[in-house]
C-alpha positions as CSV (number, residue, x, y, z in Angstrom):
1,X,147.5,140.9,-118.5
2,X,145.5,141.4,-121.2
3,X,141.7,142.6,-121.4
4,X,140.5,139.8,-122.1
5,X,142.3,137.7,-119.4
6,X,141.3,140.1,-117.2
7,X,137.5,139.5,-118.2
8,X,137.4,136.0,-118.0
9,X,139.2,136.2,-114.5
10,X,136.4,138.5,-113.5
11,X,133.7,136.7,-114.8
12,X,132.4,139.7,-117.2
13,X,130.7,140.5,-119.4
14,X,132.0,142.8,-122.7
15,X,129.0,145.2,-123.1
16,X,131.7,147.2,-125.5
17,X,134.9,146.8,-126.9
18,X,136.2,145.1,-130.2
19,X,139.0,142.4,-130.4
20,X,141.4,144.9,-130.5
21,X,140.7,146.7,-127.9
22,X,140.4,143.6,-125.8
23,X,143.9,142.9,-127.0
24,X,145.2,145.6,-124.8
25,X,147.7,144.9,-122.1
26,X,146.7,146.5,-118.5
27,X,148.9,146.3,-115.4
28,X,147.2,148.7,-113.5
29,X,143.5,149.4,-111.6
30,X,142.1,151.9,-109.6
31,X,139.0,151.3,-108.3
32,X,136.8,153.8,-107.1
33,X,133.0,155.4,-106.8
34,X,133.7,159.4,-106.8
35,X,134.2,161.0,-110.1
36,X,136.0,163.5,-108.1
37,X,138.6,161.1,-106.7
38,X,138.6,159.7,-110.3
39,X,140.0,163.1,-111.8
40,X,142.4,163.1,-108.8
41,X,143.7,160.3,-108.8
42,X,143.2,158.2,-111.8
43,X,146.7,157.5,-113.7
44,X,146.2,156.6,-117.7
45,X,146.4,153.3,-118.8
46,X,144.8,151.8,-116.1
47,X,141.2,149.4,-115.7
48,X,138.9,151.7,-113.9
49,X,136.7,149.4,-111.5
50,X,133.2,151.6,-110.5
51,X,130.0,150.9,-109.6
52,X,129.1,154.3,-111.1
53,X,126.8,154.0,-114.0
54,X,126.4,157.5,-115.6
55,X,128.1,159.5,-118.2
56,X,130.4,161.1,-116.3
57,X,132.3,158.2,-115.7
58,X,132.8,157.7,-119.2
59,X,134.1,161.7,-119.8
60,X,136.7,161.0,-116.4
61,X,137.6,157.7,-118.5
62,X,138.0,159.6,-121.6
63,X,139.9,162.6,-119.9
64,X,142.7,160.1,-118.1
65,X,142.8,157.8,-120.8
66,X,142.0,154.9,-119.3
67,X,142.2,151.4,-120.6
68,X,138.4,150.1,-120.2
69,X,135.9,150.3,-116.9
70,X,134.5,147.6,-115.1
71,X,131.1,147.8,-113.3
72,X,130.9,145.8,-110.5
73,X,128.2,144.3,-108.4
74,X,126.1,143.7,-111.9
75,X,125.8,147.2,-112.5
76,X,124.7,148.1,-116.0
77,X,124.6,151.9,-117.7
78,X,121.9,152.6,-120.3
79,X,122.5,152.6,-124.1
80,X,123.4,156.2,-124.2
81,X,126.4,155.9,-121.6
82,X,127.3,152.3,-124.0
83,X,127.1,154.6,-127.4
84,X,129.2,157.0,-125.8
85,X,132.1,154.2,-124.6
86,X,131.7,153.1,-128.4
87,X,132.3,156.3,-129.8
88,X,135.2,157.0,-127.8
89,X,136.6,153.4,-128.1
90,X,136.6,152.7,-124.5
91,X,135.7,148.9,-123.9
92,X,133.2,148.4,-121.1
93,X,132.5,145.0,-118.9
94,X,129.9,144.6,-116.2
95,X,130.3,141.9,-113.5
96,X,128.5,140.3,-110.7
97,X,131.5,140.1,-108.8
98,X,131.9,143.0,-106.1
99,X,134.8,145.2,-105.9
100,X,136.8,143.9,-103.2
101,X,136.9,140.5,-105.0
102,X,138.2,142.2,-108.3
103,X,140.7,143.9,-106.8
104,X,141.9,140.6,-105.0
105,X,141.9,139.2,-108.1
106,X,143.8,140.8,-110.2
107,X,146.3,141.5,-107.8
108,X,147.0,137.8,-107.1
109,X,147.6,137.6,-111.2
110,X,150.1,140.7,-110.8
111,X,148.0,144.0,-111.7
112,X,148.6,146.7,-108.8
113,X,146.6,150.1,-107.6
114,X,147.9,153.4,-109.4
115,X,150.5,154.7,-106.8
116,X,151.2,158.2,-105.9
């Protein structure tokens, strides 16, 4: 699945993120609110799905390469934590759709959880 399937499937909104970058296959997620976990557990490659807003989820994107975050629950980060996603080219989508029903989304359509 691409990007931007997966943003029309959940209904989002691209507050960053060029054509390109929404050209970008994804076949994992991992969803989670604790930047700690994040750094644990995060694999590269994968959609992060947060309700987290701040900064710091944009360095744990940045650090484990990940393929774009999605804010759930209609969640939106300032213009700073958007500038930042730009500058590190890391495409960022906001939803009204909470995180269970993401996650139960995109796994009917085939993307799975990062497994240990």
């Amino acid at each position: 699945m691409t990007l931007k399937e997966a943003q029309e499937l959940l209904e989002a909104e691209v507050l960053c993120g060029n054509d390109d970058c929404l050209n970008r296959g994804v076949g994992i997620c991992f969803a989670c609110d604790l930047i700690s976990e994040m750094l644990l557990y995060l694999k590269p490659h994968s959609l992060l799905i947060t309700s987290l807003t701040n900064a710091h989820v944009i360095h744990a994107a940045q650090v484990m390469d990940v393929k774009a975050v999605l804010f759930v629950g209609g969640r939106r980060p300032d213009e700073s934590v958007v500038k930042s996603a730009e500058s590190n080219k890391i495409p960022l989508f906001t939803t009204q759709l909470l995180t269970f029903d993401c996650c139960g989304r995109l796994y009917e359509k085939g993307v799975r959880g990062n497994r240990q």
